[in-house]
N, C-alpha and C positions, 0 to 999 in steps of 0.2 A: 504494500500500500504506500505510496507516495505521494510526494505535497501537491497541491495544484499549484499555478503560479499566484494564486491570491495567496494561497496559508504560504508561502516561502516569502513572497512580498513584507506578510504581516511578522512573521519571525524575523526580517530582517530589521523591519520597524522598530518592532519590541527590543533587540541586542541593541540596537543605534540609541535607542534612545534612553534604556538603562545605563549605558555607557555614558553617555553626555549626562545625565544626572549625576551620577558618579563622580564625575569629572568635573563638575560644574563650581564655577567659584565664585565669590560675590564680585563685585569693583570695587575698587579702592583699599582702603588700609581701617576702614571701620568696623567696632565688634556690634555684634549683632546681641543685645541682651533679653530679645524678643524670644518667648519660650516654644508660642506657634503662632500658626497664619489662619483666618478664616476669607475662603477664596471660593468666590462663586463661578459655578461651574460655566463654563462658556462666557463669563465676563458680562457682558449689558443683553448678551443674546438668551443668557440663561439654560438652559434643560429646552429645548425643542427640535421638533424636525427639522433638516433640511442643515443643517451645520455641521463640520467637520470638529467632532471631539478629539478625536485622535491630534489633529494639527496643534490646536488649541493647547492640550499637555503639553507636549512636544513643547511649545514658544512658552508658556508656562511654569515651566520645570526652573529647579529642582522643588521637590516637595518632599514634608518634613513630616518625622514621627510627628503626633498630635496637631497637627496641621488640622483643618475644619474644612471638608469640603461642602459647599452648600448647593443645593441642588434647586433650584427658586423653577417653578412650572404650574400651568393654570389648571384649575379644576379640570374635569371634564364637564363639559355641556351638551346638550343635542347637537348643537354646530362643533363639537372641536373632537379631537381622537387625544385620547387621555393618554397622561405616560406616568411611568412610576423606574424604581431605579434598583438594578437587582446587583447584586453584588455574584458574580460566575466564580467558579472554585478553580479553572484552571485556564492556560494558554489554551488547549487546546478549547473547549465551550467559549471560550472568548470566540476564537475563529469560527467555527462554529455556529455561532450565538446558540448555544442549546443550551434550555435555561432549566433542563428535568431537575439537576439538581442547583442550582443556583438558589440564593435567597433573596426573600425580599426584602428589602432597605426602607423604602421607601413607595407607598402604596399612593394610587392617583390622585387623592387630596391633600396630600401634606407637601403637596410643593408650593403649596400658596401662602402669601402671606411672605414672613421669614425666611421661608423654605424648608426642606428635608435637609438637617445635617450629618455629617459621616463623619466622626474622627480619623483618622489613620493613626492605627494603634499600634501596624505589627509593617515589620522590616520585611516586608515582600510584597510582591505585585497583587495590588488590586484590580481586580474587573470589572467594570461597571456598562450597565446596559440598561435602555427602556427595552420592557418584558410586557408590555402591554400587546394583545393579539398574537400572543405564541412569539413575540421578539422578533414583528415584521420591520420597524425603525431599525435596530442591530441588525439583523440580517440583509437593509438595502447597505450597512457602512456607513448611514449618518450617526445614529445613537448608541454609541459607546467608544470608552477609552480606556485605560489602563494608568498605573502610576504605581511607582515605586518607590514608596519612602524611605530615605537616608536619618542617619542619625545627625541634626543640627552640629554637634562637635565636629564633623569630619567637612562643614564648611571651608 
């Protein structure tokens, strides 16, 4: 069984961009006494269709243990197609987007308001994906991204 040219695409992604988090350094000569970051997801676009998450990390990065990711997105209504935000257990359902065993983070109403938020607690890749209609946003490659958080000391 081998990769197709997307899952090799998306593993190249993944190692690239683990790596420049890793790697990544602040500017200048200033200590950071800041314990973590609360960073909404997608910036002013927030949690919706139609935007590239994956890019967004990527320019985004690095991201930090207890860092707050917030996931800000509108209810659902008769006019709008609802999303909610599942956290995937590995690379591979990432690519995939198969969400049988994923959890859910964040169910279609708690993106409003404040928004849904997610700490990054643990030193390995997170998954995240809208799971809404069996995870047809993740499976077209606009709704989800990944992040790996670094320990702040190794800034």
């Amino acid at each position: 069984m081998g990769f197709t040219i997307t899952q090799g695409l998306m593993l190249v992604l993944l190692i690239a961009s683990t790596m420049a988090i890793i790697t990544a350094r602040p500017f200048g000569n200033s200590i950071n006494t800041q314990t973590s970051n609360k960073i909404i997801v997608g910036g002013s676009y927030h949690w919706n269709y139609g935007f590239n998450y994956i890019e967004w990390a990527i320019k985004h990065g690095p991201f930090y243990l207890n860092d707050t990711l917030v996931f800000k997105y509108d209810p659902p209504t008769p006019k709008t197609f609802p999303h909610s935000v599942y956290l995937l257990p590995d690379h591979d359902s990432f690519i995939k987007c198969d969400l049988k065993n994923a959890q859910r983070q964040g169910n279609p109403n708690q993106g409003a308001g404040e928004g849904f938020q997610f700490v990054l607690q643990k030193k390995q890749p997170h998954y995240f994906a809208c799971g809404e209609h069996d995870g047809i946003h993740c499976r077209n490659g606009t709704m989800k991204f990944f992040v790996t958080p670094i320990d702040r000391s190794l800034r």
